[in-house]
C-alpha positions as CSV (number, residue, x, y, z in Angstrom):
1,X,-65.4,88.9,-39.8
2,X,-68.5,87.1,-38.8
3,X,-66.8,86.9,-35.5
4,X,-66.2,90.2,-34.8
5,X,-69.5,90.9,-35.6
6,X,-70.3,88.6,-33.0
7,X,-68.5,90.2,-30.6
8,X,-70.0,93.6,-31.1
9,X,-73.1,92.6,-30.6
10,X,-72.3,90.4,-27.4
11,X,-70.9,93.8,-26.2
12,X,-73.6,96.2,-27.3
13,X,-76.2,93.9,-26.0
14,X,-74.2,93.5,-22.4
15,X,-74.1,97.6,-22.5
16,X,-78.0,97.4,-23.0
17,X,-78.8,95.3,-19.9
18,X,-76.7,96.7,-17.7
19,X,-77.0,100.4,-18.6
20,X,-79.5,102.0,-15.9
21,X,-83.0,102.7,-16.5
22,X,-84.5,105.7,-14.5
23,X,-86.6,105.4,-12.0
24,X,-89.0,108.2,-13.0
25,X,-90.5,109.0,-16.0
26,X,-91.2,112.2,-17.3
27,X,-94.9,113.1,-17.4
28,X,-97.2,115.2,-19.9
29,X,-99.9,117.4,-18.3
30,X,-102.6,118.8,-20.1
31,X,-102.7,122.2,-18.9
32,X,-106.7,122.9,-17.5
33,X,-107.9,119.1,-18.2
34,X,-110.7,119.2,-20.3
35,X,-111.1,123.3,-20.0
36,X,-107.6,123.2,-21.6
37,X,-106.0,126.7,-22.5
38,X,-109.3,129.1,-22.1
39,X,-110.6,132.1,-20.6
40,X,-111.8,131.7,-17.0
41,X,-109.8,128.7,-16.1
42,X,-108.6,128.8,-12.4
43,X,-104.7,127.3,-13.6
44,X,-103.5,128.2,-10.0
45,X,-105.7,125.7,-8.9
46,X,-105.4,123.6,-11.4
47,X,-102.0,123.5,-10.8
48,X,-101.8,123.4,-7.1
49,X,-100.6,119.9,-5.5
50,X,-98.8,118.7,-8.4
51,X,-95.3,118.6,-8.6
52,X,-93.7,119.6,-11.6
53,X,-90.5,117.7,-12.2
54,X,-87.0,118.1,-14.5
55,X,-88.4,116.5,-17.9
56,X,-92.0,117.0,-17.2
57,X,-93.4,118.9,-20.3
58,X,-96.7,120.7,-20.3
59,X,-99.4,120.1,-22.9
60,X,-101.2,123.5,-24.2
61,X,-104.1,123.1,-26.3
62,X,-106.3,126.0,-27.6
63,X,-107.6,128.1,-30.3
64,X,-104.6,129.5,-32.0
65,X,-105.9,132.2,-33.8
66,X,-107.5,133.7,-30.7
67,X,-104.2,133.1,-27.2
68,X,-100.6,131.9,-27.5
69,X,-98.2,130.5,-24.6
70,X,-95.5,133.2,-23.4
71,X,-92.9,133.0,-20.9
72,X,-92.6,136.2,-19.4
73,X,-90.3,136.9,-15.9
74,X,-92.3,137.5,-12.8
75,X,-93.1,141.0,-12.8
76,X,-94.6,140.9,-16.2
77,X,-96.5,137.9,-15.3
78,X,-98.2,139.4,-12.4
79,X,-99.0,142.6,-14.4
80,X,-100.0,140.3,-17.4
81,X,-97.7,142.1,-20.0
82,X,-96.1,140.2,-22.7
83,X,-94.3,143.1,-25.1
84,X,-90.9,141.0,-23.4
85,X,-91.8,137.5,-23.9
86,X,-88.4,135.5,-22.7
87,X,-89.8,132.7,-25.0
88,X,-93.4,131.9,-27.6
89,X,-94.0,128.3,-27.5
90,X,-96.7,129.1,-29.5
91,X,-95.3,126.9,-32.6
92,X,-98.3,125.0,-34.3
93,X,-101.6,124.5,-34.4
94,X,-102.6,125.2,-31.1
95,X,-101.7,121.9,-29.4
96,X,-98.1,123.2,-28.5
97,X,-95.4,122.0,-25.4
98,X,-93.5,123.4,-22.8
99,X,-90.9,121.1,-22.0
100,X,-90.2,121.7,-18.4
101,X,-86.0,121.2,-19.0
102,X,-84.6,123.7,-16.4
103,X,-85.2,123.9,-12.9
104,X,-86.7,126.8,-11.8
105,X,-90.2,128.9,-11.6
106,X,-92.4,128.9,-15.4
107,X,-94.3,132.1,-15.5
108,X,-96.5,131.4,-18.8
109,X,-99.8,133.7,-19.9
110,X,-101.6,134.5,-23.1
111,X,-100.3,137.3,-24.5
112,X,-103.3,138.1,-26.4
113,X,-105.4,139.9,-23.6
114,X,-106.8,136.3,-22.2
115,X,-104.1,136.8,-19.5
116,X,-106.6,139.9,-17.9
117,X,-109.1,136.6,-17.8
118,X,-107.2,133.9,-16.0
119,X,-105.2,132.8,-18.8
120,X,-101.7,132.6,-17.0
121,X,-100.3,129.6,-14.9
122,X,-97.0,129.6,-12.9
123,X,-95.1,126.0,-12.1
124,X,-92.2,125.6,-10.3
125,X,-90.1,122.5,-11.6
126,X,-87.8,120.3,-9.3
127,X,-85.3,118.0,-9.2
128,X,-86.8,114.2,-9.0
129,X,-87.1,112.4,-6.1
130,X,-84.3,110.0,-5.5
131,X,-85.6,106.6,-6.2
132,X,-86.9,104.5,-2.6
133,X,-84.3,102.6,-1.0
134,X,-84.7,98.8,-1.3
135,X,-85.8,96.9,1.4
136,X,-83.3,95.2,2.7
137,X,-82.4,91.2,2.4
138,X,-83.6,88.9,5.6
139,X,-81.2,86.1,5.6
140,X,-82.3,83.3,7.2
């Protein structure tokens, strides 16, 4: 029995090393920095020249009482209406996530009015970049 037990572990270990490890790791972004979720915030800028990948998740944190996160579809997000919300990731205690887990455009706002004051950031989330190539071997 002790054998076996052996084995197992010989063959879970070898599994372990040679399974592969990604090359990219997802990353958290606090949405607005240090303004966070708030009235006033310019999010399109905050936002512009990141890239948003699969597995990326995006950090909301704000006064819970007062905004909320919605995903809405496009036209409602450009008209800031939220009766239709396609999901509320408003869950806690106003430090929610949005895990970015499909690939496609994330309309989000506040659907507590702070959309009519900036509160509403679009990200489009891609596919990773395959990993670089390896340089190759000089053999002397």
């Amino acid at each position: 029995m002790a054998r076996f037990i052996v084995l197992i572990e010989a063959v879970v270990l070898a599994f372990l090393v040679a399974a592969p490890v990604p090359e990219v790791a997802a990353k958290k972004y606090l949405v607005g920095d240090k303004k966070f979720w708030n009235p006033n915030v310019d999010y399109t800028t905050w936002a512009k020249g990141k890239h948003f990948y699969l597995g990326d998740w995006l950090y909301f944190v704000y006064y819970r009482d007062q905004y909320n996160i919605l995903e809405v579809n496009k036209t409602d997000y450009e008209r800031c209406i939220s009766d239709h919300p396609i999901r509320n990731y408003t869950h806690c205690c106003g430090r929610d996530i949005v895990p970015l887990n499909v690939t496609k455009q994330y309309y989000l706002l506040d659907g507590r009015g702070g959309c009519f004051h900036g509160m509403k950031l679009t990200v489009t989330v891609e596919n990773p970049p395959p990993p670089p190539k390896s340089a190759p071997v000089k053999r002397h």
